[in-house]
Every structure is written in C-alpha cells, then in structure tokens.
N, C-alpha and C positions, 0 to 999 in steps of 0.2 A: 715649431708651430708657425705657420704661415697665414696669414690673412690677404685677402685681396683687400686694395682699397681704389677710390673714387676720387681722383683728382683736375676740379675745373676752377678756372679763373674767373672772380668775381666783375662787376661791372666796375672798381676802384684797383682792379687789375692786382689782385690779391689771391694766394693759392689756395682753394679751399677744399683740405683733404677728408672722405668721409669713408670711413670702416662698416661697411653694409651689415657683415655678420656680429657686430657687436652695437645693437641699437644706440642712438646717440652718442658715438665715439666718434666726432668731426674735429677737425682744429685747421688752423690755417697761417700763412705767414705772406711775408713779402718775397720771399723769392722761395724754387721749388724745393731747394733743400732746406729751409727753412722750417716749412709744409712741412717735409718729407721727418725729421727731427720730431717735430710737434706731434706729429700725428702716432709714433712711435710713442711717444711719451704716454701719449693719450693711451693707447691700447693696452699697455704694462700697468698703466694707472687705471684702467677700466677692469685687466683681468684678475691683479691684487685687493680690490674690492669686491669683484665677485667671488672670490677663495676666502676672503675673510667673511662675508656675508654665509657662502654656505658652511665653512667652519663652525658659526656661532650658532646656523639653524643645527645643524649637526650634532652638537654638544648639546643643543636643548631637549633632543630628544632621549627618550629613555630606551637605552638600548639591553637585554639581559644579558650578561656577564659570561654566558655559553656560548654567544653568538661570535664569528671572527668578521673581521671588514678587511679586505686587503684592497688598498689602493695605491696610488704612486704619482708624485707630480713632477713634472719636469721646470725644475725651479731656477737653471741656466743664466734664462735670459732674465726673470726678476732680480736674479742675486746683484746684479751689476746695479741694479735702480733702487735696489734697497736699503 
C-alpha cells in the first residue's frame, strides 16, 4: 500500500511531514529522514487503529450465522511494528 505524503519546512526549519489521505497523520523531525521515519510510524499507527476500531464495530454487530464475510488484509508491513 502506498500513500502520498506532504513534506514542508517549518519556520524553526523543522520537517513537517503530512499524509493527506489519512486525516491528521502529520509528524515531523529535525532532519528529512527523521520526517521521513516519523511519518511512517505515524501511518502504521493510524492504520492499526483504524483496523482495530472497525474490528470492534464489526464484532458489535449481529451478524446471522448463514451469512459468509470473506475479506483479506495485507498485514506485511504492520507485522514488523507489531
């Protein structure tokens, strides 16, 4: 999975990296791989929250026992931050 991200230099000349397609996933560092590090973290941390988030809506619901759900996640790049 790929994301595009947003990377500009603050006015304290600080990297400040932001993930458009994932609403408030920004981070920032002192140099661009720093940024670059952080903002990674950030997004692996933003999309393991939202898997657990729809996990639990998921499980709330009542589903009948006839029904099948087939899905698949591609859990690669989580394993490693897990």
């Amino acid at each position: 999975m790929k994301f595009n991200i947003i990377c500009e230099i603050d006015d304290e000349g600080r990297y400040v990296v932001e993930c458009p397609e994932l609403p408030g996933c920004l981070s920032e560092g002192d140099t661009m791989e720093e940024a670059l590090n952080n903002i990674n973290e950030a997004i692996i941390g933003s999309l393991t929250s939202r898997l657990k988030n729809a996990k639990n809506n998921f499980l709330k619901k009542k589903i009948p026992i006839h029904n099948k759900i087939n899905f698949s996640l591609d859990t690669t790049m989580t394993a490693e931050y897990a």
